[in-house]
C-alpha positions in Angstrom: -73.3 -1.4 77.9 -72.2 -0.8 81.5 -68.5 0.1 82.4 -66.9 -0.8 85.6 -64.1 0.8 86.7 -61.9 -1.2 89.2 -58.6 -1.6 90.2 -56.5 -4.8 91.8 -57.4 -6.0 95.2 -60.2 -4.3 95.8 -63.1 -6.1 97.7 -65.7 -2.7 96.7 -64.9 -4.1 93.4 -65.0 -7.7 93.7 -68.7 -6.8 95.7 -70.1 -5.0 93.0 -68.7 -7.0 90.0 -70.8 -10.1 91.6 -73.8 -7.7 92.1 -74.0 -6.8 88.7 -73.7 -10.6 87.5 -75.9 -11.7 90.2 -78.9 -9.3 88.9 -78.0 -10.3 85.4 -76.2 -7.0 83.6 -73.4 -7.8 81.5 -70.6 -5.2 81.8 -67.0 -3.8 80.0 -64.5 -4.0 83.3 -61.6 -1.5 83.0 -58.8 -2.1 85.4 -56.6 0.2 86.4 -52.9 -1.8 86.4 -54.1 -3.1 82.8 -55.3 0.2 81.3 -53.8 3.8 81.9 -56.1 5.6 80.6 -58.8 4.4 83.6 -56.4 6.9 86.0 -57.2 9.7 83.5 -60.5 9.0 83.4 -61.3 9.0 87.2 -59.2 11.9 87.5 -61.0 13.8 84.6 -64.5 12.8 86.5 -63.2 13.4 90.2 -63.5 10.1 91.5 -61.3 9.0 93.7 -62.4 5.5 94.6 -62.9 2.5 93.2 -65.2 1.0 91.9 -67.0 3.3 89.4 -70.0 2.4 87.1 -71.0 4.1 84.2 -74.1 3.7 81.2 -73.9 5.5 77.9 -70.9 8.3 79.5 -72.9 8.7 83.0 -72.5 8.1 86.3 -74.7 5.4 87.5 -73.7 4.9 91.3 -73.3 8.8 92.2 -72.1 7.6 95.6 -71.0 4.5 97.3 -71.4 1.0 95.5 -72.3 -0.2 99.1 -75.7 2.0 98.1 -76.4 0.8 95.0 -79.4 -1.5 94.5 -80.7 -3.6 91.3 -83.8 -1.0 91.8 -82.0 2.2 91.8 -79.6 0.7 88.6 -82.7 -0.2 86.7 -84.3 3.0 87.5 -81.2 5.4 86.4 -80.4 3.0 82.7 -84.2 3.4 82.0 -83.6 7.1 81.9 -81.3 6.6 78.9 -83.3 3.7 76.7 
């Protein structure tokens, strides 16, 4: 299952969230107002920006979601399956 990391008011988020449900990929969304444990985890990982996506504990985007294609997501889970 795919994890998105987001947080309130952000239109990177909003973006990718309809991406993902637009190519069809179900996802977990974290938020980071609801949960506090998404801060540690995007501090324990380096991020520093929102959104982040992950698949089975790994990075999936490894850059900007403005750079992240249906292609290059199907191509990174199919590593893992």
């Amino acid at each position: 299952m795919l994890k998105l990391y987001t947080k309130p008011k952000c239109f990177y988020c909003r973006e990718l969230k309809k991406k993902l449900t637009k190519w069809g990929y179900s996802f977990a969304e974290f938020n980071s107002d609801v949960e506090p444990s998404v801060k540690t985890f995007m501090a324990s990982r380096g991020h520093t920006t929102y959104p982040q996506l992950y698949y089975e504990g790994v990075d999936m985007m490894q850059g900007p979601s403005t750079e992240l294609y249906k292609s290059l997501l199907q191509e990174r889970m199919a590593a893992f399956e």
